[in-house]
C-alpha positions in Angstrom: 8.1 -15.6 -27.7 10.4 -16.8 -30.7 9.1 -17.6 -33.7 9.5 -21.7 -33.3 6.9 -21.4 -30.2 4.7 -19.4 -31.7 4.3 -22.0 -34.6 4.0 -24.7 -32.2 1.3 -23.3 -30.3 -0.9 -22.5 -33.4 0.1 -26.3 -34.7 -1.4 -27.4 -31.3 -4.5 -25.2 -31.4 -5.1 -26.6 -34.6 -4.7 -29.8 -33.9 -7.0 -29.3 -30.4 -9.4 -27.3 -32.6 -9.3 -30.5 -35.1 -9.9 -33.2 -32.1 -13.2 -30.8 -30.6 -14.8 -30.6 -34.1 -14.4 -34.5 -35.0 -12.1 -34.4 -37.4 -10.0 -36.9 -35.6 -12.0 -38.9 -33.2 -11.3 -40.9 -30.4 -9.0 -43.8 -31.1 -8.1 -42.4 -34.8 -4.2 -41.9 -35.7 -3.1 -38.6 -36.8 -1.8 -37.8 -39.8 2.3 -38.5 -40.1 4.7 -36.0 -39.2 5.3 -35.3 -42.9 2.0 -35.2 -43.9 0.6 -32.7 -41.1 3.7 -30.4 -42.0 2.4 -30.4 -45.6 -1.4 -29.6 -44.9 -0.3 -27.3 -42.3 3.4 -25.6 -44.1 5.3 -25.9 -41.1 8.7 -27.7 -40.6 8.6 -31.0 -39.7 10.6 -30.1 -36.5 7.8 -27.6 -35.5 5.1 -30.7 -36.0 7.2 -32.9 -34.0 7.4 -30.2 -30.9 4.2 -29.9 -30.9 3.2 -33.5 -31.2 5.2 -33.8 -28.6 3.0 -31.4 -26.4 0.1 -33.2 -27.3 1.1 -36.2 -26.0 2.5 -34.5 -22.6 -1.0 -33.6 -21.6 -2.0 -37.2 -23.0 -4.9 -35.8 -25.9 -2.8 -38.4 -28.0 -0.4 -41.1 -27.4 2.5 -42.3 -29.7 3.5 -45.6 -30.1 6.1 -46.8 -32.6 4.9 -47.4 -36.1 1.5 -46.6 -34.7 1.8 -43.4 -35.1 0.1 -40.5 -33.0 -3.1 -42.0 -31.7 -6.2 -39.7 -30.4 -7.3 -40.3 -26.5 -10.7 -40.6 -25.7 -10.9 -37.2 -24.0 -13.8 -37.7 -21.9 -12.7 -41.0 -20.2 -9.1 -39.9 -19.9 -9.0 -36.1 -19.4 -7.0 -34.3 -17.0 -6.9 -30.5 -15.5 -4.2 -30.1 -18.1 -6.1 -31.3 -21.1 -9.4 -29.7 -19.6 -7.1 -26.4 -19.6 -5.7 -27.0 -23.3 -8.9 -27.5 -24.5 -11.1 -24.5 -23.2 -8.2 -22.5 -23.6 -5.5 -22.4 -26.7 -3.9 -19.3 -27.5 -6.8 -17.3 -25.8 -9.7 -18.8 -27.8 -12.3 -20.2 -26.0 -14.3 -22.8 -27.3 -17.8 -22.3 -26.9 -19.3 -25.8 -27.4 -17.3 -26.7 -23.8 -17.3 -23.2 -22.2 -21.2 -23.4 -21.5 -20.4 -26.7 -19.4 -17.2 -25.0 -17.5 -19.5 -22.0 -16.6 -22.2 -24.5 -15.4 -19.2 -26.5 -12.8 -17.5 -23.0 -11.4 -21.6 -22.4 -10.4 -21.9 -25.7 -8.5 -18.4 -25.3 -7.0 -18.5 -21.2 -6.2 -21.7 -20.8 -5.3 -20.8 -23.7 -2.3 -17.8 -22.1 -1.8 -19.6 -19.0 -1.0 -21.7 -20.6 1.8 -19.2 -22.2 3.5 -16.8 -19.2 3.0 -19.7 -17.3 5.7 -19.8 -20.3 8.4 -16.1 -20.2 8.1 -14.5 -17.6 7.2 -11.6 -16.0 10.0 -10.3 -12.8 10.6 -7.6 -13.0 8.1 -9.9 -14.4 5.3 -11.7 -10.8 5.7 -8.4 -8.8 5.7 -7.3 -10.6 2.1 -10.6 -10.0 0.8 -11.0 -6.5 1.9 -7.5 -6.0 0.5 -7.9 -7.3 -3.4 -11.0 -5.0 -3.2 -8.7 -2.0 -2.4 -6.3 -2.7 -5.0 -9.0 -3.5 -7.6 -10.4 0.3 -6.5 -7.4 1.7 -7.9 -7.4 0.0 -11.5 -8.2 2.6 -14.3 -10.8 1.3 -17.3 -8.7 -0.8 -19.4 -7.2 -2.8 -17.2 -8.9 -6.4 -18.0 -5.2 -8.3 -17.4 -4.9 -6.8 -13.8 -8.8 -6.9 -13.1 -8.9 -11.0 -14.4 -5.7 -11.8 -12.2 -7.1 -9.6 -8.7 -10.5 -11.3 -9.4 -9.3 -14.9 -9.3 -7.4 -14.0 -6.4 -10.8 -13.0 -4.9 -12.3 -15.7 -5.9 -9.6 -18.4 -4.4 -9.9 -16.3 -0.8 -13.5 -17.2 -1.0 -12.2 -20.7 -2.0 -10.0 -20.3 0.9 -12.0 -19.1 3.1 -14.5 -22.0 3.1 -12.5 -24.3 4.9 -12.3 -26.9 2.4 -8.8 -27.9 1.0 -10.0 -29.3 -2.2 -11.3 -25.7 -3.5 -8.8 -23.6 -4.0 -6.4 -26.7 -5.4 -9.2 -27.1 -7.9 -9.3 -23.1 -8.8 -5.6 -22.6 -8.5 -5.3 -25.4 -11.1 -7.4 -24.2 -13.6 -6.4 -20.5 -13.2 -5.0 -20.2 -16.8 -8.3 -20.8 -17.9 -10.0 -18.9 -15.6 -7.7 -15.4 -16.2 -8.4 -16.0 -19.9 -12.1 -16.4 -19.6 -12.2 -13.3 -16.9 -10.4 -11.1 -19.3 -12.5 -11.5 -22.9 -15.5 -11.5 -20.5 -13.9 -8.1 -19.2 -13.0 -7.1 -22.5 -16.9 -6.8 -23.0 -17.0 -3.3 -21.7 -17.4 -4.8 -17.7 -15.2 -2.0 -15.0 -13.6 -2.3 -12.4 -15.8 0.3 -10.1 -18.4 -2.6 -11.5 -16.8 -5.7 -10.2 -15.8 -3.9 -7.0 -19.2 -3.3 -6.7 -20.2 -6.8 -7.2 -17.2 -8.1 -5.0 -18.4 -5.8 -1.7 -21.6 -7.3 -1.8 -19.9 -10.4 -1.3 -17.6 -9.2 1.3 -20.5 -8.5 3.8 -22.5 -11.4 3.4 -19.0 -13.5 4.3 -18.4 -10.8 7.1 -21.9 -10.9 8.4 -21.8 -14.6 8.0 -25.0 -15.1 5.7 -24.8 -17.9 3.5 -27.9 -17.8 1.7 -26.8 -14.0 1.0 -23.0 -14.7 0.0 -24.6 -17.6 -2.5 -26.5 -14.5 -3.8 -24.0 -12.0 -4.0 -21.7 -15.2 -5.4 -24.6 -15.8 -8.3 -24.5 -11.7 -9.2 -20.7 -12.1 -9.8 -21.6 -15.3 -12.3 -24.3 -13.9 -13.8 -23.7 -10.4 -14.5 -24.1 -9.0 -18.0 -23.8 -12.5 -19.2 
């Protein structure tokens, strides 16, 4: 990553970080170009790039000699703002996390039931086989552990029969790797998630809803 991008993503995180903590509330204009690239010492060019961003995932909008006007988050947001704003540059926010948490429970643990009614023969072969692979990951591995357990956890998604499920998880899967891998980072093992994802294995092989949404609360809950 050059230099340019990396001062445009901490200019966005900023600016993100800014929005969250009410420094610039809903329907407020943003400092100009010039004046955010003398609070902040970056180039003008950098401020404008990143501005730029901003406005792609619409957290503000632009209109000439307006200036850069902040959305109303909340009434507006998309997956792509809901992603920028849990996750920028790997820091999650915890005033919104709590609430993120609290959704993948309603959506998973559902997913989990469903995933035993339905689940087919090839559902249990892709689970069976991200459990083998996560077998073989030394301590340390967070990145690889975070990326094989959302792949888990979209199989379940899968596996439910519902379409909607795993477009929702695959959508929010930057979020989702980042959060998996400080939550990793925490001292949690591989031969502990495997562990944790077997349990969930039988109850969808078995076809025991009630026992998947169990095994599927463990996963959520554990050491949190």
């Amino acid at each position: 990553m050059g230099q340019r991008q990396r001062l445009k993503d901490k200019f966005v995180n900023i600016i993100i970080r800014d929005i969250i903590a009410g420094k610039y509330p809903a329907g407020s204009v943003l400092p100009s170009e010039r004046e955010l690239a003398e609070q902040l010492g970056m180039s003008r060019t950098v401020v404008r790039s990143g501005l730029a961003e901003l406005s792609a995932i619409q957290l503000i909008e632009t209109l000439d000699r307006k200036g850069s006007i902040v959305q109303d988050i909340q009434s507006n947001a998309s997956l792509p703002v809901l992603n920028a704003i849990l996750s920028s540059q790997g820091q999650l926010y915890p005033e919104l996390m709590k609430g993120f948490l609290e959704a993948r429970s309603l959506i998973e643990l559902e997913t989990a039931r469903l995933a035993a009614l339905n689940r087919s023969d090839e559902d249990l072969y892709q689970l069976y086989g991200i459990i083998r692979k996560e077998q073989k990951l030394p301590n340390g591995s967070e990145l690889e552990l975070a990326k094989f357990s959302f792949k888990f956890h979209r199989q379940i998604a899968r596996a439910s029969g519902n379409p909607i499920y795993p477009i929702f998880l695959s959508s929010m899967q930057p979020t989702y790797e980042v959060l998996l891998i400080q939550y990793y980072e925490q001292g949690i093992t591989p031969k502990e998630m495997c562990v944790l994802h077997k349990s969930m294995y039988d109850a969808i092989l078995s076809r025991q809803p009630e026992k998947a949404q169990e095994a599927m609360k463990n996963i959520l809950t554990y050491k949190v």
